[in-house]
Backbone as JSON, one array per atom type, in Angstrom:
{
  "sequence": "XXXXXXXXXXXXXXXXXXXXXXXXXXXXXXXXXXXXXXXXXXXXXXXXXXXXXXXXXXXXXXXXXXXXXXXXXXXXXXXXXXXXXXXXXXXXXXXXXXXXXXXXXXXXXXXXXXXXXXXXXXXXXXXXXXXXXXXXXXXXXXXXXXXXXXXXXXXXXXXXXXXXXXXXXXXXXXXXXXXXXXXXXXXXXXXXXXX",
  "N": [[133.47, 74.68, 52.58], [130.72, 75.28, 54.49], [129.88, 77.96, 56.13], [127.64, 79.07, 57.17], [125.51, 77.61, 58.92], [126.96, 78.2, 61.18], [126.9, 81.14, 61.62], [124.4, 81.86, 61.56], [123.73, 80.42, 63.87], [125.61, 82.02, 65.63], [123.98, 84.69, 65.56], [121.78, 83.49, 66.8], [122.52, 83.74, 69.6], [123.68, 86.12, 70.3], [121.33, 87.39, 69.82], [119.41, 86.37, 71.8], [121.21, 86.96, 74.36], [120.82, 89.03, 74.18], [118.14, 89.99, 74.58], [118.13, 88.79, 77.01], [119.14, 90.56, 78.88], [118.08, 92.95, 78.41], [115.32, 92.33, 79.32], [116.69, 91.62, 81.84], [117.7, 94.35, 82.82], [114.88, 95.55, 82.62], [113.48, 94.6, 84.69], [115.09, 95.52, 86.63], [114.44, 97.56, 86.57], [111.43, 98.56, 86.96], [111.88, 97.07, 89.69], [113.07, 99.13, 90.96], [111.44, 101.05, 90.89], [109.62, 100.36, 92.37], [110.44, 100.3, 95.02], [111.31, 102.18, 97.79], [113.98, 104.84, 98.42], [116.23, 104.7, 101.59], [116.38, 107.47, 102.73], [115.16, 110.03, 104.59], [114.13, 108.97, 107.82], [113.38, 109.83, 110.46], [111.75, 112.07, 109.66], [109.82, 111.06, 108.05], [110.51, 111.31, 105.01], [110.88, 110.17, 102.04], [112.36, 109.23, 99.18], [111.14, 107.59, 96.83], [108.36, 105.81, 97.12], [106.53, 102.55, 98.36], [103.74, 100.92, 96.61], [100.69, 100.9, 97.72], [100.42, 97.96, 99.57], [98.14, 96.6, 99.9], [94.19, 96.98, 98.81], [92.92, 100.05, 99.43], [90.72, 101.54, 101.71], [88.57, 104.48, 101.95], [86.14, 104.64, 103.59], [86.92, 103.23, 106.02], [89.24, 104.1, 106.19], [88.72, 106.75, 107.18], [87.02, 106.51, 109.29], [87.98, 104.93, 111.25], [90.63, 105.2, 111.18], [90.33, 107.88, 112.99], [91.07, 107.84, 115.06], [93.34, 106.32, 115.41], [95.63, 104.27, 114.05], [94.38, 103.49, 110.76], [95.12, 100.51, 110.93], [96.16, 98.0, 108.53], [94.1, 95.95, 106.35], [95.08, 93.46, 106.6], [96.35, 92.19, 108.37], [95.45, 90.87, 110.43], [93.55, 87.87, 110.64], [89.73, 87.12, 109.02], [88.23, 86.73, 110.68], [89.08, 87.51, 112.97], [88.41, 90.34, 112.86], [85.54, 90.2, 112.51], [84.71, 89.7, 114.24], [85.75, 91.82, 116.24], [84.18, 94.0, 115.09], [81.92, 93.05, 116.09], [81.88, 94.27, 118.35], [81.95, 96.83, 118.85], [81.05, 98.82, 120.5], [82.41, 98.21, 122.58], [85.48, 98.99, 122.45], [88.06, 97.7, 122.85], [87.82, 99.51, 125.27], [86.55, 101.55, 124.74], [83.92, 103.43, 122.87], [83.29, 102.75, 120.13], [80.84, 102.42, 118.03], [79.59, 102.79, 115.35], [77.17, 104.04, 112.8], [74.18, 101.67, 110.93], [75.11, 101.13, 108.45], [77.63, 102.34, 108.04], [79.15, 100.71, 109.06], [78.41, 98.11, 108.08], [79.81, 98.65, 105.8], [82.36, 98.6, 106.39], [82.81, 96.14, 107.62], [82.4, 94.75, 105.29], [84.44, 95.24, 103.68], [86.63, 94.84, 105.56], [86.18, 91.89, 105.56], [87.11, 91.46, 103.09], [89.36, 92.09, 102.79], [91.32, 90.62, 104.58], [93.52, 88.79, 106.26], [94.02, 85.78, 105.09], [94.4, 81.74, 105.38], [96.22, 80.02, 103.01], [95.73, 81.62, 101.29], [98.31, 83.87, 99.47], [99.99, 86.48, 100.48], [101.55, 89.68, 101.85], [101.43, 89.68, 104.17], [101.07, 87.29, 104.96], [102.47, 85.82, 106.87], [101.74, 86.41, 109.4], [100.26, 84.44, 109.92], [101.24, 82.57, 111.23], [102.23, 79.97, 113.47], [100.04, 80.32, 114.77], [97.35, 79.06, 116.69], [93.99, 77.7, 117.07], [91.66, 80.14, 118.3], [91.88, 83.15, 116.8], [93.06, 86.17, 117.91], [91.82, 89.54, 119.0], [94.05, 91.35, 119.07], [96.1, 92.54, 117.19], [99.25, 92.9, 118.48], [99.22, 90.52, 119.29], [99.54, 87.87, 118.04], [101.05, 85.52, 117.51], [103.17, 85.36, 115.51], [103.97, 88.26, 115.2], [104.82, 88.32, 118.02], [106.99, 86.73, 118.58], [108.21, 88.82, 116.31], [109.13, 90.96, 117.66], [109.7, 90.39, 120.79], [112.85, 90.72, 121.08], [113.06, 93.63, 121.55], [113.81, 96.31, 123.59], [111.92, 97.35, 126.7], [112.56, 99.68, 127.13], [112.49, 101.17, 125.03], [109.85, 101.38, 123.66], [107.58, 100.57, 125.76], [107.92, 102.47, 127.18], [108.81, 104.55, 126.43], [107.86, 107.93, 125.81], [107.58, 108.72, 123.15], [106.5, 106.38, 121.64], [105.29, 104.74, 123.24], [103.61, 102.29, 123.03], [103.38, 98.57, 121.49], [101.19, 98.72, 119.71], [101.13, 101.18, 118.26], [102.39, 100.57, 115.48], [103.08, 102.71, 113.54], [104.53, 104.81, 114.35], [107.08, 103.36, 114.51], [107.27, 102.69, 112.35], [107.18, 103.85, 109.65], [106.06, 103.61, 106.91], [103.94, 101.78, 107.79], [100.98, 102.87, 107.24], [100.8, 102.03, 104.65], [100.92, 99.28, 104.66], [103.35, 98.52, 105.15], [106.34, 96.85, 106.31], [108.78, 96.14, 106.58], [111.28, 95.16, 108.36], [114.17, 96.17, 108.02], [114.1, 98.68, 107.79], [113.34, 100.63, 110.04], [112.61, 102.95, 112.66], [113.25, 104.3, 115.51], [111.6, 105.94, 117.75], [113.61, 108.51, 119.25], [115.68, 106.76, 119.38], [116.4, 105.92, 116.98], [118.04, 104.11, 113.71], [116.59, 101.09, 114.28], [118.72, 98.03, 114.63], [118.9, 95.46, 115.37]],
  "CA": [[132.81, 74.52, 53.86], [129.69, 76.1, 54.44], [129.75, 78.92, 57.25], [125.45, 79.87, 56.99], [125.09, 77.21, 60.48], [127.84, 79.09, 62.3], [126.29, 82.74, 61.67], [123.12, 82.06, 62.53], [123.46, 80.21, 65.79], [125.7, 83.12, 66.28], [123.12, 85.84, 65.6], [120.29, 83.66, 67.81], [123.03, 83.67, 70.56], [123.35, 87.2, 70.44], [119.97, 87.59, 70.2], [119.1, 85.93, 73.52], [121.63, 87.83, 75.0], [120.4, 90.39, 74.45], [117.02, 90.15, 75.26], [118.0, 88.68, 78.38], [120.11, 91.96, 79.09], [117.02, 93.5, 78.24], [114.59, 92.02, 80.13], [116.97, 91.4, 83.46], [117.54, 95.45, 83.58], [113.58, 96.44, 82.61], [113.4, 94.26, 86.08], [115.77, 96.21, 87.95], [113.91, 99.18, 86.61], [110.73, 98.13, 87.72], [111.71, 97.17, 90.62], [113.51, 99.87, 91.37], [110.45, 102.32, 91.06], [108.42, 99.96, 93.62], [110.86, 100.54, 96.41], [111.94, 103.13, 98.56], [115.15, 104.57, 99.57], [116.06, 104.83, 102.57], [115.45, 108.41, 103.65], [114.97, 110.68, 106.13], [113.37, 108.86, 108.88], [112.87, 110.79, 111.22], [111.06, 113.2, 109.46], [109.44, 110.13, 107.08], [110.3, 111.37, 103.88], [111.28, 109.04, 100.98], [112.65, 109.46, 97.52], [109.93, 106.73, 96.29], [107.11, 105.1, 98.24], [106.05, 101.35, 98.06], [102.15, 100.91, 96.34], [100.1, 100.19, 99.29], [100.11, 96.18, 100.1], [96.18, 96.38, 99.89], [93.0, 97.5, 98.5], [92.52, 101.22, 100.56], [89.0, 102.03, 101.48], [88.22, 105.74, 102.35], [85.23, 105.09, 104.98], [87.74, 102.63, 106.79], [90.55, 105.25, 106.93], [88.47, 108.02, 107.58], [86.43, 106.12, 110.48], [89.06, 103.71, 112.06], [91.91, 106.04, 111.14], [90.29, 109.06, 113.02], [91.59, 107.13, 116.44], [93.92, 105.08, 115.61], [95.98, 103.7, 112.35], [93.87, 102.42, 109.99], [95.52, 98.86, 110.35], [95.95, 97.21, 106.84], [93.16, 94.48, 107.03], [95.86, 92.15, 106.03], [97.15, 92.02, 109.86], [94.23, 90.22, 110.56], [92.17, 87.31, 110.01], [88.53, 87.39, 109.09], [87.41, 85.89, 112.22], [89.08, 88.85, 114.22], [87.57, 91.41, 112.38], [84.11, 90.45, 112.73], [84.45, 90.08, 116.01], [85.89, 93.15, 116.71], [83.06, 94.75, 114.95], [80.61, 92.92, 116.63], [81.71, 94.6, 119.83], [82.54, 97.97, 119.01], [80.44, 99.47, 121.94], [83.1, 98.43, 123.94], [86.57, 98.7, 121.6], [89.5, 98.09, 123.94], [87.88, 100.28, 126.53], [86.3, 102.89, 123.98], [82.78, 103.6, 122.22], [83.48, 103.6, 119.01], [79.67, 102.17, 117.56], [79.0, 103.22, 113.58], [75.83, 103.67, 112.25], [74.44, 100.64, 110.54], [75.87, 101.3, 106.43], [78.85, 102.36, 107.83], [79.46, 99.41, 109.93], [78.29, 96.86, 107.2], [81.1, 98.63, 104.62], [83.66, 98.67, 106.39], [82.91, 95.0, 107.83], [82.38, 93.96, 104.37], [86.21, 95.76, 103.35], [87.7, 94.1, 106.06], [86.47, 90.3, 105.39], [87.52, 91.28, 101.34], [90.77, 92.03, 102.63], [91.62, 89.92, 105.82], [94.14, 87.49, 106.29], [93.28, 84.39, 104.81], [95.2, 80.63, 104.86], [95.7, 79.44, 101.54], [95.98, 82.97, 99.87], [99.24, 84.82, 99.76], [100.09, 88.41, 100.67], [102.58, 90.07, 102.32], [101.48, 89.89, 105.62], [101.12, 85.69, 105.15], [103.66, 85.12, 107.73], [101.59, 86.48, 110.39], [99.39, 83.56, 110.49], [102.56, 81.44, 111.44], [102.31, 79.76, 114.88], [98.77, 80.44, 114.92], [96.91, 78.05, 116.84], [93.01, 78.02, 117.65], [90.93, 81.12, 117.57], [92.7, 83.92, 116.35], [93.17, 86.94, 118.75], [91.54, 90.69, 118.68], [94.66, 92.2, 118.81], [97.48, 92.69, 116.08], [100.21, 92.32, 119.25], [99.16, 89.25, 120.16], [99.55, 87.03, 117.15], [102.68, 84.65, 117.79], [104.09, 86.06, 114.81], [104.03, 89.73, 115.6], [105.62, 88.47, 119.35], [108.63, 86.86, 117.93], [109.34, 89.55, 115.95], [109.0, 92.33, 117.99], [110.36, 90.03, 121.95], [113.89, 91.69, 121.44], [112.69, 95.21, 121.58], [114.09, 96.85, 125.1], [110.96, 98.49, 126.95], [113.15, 101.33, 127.45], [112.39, 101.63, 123.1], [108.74, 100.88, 123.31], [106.64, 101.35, 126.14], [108.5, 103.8, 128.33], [109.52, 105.8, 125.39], [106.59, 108.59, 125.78], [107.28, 108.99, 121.42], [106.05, 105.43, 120.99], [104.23, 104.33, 124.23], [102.7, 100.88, 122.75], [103.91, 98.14, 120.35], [100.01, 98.91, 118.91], [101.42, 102.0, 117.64], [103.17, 100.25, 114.47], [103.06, 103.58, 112.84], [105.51, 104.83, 115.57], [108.25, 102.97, 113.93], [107.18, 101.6, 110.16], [106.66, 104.74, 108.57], [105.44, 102.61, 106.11], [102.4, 100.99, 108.4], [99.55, 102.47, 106.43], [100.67, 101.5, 103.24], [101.5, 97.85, 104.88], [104.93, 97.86, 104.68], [106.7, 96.66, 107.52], [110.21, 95.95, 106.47], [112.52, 95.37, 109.43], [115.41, 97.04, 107.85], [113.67, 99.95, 108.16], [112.75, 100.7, 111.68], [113.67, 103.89, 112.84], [112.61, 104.6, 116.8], [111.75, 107.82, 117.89], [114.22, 108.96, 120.23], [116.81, 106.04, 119.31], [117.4, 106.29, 115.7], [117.09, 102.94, 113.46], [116.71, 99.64, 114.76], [119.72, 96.88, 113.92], [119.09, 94.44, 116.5]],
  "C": [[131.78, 75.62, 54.03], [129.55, 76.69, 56.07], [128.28, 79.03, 57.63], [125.85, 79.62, 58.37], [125.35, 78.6, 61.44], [127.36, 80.47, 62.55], [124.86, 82.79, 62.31], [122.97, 81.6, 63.79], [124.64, 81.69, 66.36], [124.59, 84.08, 66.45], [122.14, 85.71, 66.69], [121.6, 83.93, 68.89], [123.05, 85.08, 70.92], [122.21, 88.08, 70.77], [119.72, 87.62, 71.3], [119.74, 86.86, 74.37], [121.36, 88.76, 75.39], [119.06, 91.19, 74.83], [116.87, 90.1, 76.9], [118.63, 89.65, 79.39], [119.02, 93.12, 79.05], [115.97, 93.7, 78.83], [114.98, 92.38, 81.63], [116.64, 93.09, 83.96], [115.87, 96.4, 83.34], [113.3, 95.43, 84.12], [113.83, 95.23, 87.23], [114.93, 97.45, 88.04], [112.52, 99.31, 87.53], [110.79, 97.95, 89.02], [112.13, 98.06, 91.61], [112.5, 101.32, 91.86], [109.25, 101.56, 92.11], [108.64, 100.0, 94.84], [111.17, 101.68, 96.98], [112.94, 103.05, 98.61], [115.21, 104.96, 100.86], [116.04, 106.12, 103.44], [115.76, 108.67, 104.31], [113.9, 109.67, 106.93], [112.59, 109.23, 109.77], [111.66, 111.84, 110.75], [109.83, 112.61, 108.3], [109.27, 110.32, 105.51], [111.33, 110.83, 103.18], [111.39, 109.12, 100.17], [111.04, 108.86, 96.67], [109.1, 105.82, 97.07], [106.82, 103.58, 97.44], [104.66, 101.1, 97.19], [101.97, 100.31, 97.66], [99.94, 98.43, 99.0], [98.72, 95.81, 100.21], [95.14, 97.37, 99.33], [92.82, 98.51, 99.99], [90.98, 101.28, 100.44], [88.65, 103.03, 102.12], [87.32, 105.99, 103.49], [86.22, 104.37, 106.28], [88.62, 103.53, 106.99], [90.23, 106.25, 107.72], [87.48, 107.66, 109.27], [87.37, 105.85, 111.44], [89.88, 104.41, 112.12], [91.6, 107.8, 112.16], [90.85, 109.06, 114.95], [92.87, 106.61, 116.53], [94.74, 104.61, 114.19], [95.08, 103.0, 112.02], [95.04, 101.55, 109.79], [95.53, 98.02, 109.17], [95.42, 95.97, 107.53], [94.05, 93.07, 107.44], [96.37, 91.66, 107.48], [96.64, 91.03, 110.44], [93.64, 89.16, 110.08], [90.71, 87.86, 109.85], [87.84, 87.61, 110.23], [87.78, 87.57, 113.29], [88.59, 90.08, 114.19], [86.25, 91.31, 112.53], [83.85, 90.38, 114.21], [84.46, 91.0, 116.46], [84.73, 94.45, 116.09], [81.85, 94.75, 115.18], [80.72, 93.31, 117.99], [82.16, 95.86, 119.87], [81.78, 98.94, 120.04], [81.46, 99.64, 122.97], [84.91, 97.95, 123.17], [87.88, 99.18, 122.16], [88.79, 99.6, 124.79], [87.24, 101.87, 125.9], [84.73, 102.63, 123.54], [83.41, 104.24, 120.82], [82.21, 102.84, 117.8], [79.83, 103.64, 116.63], [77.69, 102.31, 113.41], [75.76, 102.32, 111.25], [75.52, 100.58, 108.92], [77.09, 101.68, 106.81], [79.23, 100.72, 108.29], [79.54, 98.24, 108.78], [79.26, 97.59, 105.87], [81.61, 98.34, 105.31], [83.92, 96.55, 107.32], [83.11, 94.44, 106.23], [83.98, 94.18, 103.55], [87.13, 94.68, 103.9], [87.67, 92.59, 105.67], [87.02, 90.19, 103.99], [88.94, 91.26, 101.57], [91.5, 91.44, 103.9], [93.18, 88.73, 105.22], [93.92, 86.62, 106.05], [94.35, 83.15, 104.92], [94.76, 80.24, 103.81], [95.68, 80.97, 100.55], [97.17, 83.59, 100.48], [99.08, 85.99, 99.49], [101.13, 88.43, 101.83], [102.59, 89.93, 103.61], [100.62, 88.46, 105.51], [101.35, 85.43, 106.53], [103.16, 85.7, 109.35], [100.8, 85.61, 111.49], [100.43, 82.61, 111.26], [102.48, 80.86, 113.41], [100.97, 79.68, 115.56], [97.35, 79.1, 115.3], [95.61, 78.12, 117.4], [92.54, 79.07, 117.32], [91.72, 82.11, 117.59], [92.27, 85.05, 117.32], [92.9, 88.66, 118.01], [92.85, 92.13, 118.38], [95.85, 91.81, 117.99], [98.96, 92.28, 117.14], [99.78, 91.1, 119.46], [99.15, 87.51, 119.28], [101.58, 86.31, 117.4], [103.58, 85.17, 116.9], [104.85, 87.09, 115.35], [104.72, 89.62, 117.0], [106.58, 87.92, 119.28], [109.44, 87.73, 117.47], [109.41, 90.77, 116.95], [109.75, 91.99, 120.11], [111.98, 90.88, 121.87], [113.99, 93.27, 121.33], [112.98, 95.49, 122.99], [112.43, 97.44, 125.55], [111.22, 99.36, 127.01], [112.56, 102.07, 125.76], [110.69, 101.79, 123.14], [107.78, 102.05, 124.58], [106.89, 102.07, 127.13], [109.04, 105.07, 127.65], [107.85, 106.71, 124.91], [106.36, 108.98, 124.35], [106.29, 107.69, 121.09], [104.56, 104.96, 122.24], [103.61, 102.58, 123.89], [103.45, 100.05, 121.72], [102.54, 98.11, 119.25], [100.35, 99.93, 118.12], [102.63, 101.74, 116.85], [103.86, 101.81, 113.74], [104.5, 104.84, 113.38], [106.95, 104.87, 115.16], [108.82, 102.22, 112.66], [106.39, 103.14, 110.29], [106.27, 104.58, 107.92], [104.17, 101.96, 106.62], [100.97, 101.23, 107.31], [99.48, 102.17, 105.13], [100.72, 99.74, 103.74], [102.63, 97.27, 104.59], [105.67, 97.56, 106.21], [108.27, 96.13, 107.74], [111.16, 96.44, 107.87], [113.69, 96.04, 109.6], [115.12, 98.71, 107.78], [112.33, 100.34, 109.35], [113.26, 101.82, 111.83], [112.39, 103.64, 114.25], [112.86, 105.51, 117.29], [112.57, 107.65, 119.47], [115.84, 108.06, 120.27], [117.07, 106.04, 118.45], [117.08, 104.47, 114.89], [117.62, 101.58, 114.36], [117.84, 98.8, 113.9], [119.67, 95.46, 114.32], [120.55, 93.72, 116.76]]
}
């Protein structure tokens, strides 16, 4: 009786095995170096940081961010971004008019990296519910008010740490990279969110 068959479908079996033992934990590894743990909070420091969720652009951080979080474009459709930069004279109640070259980068940043239907990214799910013309502000997207309706005001906007649900940054330590993971909420003065 001739054994050969039997050895070699053993060996591929082994084989496989072992690639796939191979493969599964260069996954875990991988993915293990793209997440965070969970950290000091409070004080926002993190064993390992996420890669940012978007193309950064230096005149956008250093303009937009010198007020305000630079917002990852991704929050956003197109449509609300050009709007909002066709009225920055009067931006929520501010003057914040850039010369023309800045203005036309950082418009041209934001429509490269906007919210789009039909392209995925992490911040997809904000188009969800989205009906008609899309709204200037990041609170006001149906998404963003589902998730954020069981929040006490006592947490939000009476809590003089946070003051606004505009101030993502507040309570996603993570905001300017565009991370926004729910399981990590911490709220200043309450500690993390569980709902």
């Amino acid at each position: 009786m001739n054994t050969q068959p039997g050895k070699i479908r053993w060996l591929i079996g082994v084989a496989m095995i072992g690639t796939a033992l191979t493969l599964g934990l260069g996954g875990l590894s991988i993915s293990a170096k793209e997440t965070w743990q969970m950290g000091d909070y409070e004080n926002g420091e993190h064993a390992d940081r996420p890669r940012t969720a978007f193309e950064q652009d230096a005149v956008y951080i250093e303009e937009c961010g010198a007020c305000h979080l630079a917002y990852p474009p991704g929050l956003l459709p197109a449509e609300s971004w050009r709007a909002m930069m066709a009225g920055l004279e009067d931006h929520f109640g501010e003057n914040a008019e850039l010369d023309q070259e800045t203005a036309s980068h950082i418009s041209s940043y934001l429509d490269r990296q906007a919210l789009q239907k039909g392209k995925p990214s992490p911040m997809s799910k904000m188009l969800r519910n989205l009906a008609g013309k899309p709204p200037l502000r990041i609170t006001e997207l149906p998404y963003f008010i589902h998730e954020h309706d069981e929040i006490p005001k006592r947490m939000v906007t009476e809590n003089p740490d946070v003051g606004s649900l505009s101030q993502c940054d507040r309570c996603h330590k993570e905001a300017a990279r565009g991370s926004f993971d729910e399981d990590r909420v911490f709220i200043p003065g309450f500690g993390r969110w569980d709902d």
